[in-house]
N, C-alpha and C positions, 0 to 999 in steps of 0.2 A: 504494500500500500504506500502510499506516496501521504505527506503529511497532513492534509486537507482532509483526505480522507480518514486517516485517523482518531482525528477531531469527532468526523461526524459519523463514525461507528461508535466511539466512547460515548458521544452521547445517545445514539441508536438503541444499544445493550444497555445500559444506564438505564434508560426510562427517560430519559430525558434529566437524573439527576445528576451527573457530572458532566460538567461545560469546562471541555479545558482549550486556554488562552493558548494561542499560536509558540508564544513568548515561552509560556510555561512547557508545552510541549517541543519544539527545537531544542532546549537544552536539555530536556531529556534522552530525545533520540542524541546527539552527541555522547551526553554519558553512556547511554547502552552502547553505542559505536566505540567508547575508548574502552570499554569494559568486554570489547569482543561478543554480546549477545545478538547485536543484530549487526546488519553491513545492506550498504548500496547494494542493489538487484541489477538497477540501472537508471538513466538521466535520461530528460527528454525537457525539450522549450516549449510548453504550452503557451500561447499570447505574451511571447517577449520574454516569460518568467522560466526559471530552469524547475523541474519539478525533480525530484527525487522518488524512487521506490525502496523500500526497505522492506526485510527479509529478515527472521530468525534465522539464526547459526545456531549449530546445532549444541552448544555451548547455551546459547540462549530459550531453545526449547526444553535442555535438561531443566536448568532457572526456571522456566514456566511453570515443569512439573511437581517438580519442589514447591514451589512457591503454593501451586493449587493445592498440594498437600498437603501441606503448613495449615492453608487456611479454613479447608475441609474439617482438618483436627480441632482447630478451636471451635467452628463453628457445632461441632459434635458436643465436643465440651460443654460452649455456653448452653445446648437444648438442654444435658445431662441435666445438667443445674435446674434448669428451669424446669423439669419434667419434677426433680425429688423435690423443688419447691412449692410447688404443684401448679406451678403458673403456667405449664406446659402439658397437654394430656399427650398419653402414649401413641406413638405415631404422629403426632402434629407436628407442623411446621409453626416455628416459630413468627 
């Protein structure tokens, strides 16, 4: 995806509740690019402007999987709680 688009899948999946600023996202993608997780796919000029595509490495889909599992586990965690607290019935989504 090229970074425009990324913008407007974060907010797509979100619901609409994270709006991230161009600003804020350029130096993200940089950081993942120096941290070796993603890398240019490739470049192209749409209207005068150079557009970027970026692409996990495989380096950076390990990271993803981790990361989803990481957050998988808390999220088990917090229902636990919520289930012995009784704030949460068996089976429910929180």
């Amino acid at each position: 995806m090229h970074g425009y688009a990324v913008i407007e899948d974060v907010l797509r999946i979100s619901d609409g509740r994270v709006r991230l600023r161009a600003g804020t996202l350029y130096a993200v993608l940089d950081r993942l690019r120096a941290d070796g997780l993603i890398e240019v796919e490739r470049e192209e000029v749409v209207q005068s402007r150079l557009r970027r595509y970026y692409r996990l490495t495989a380096l950076g889909a390990r990271r993803l999987a981790e990361e989803a599992s990481r957050l998988r586990h808390n999220a088990d965690a917090a229902r636990a709680r919520l289930r012995r607290s009784g704030l949460l019935a068996d089976g429910g989504a929180a």
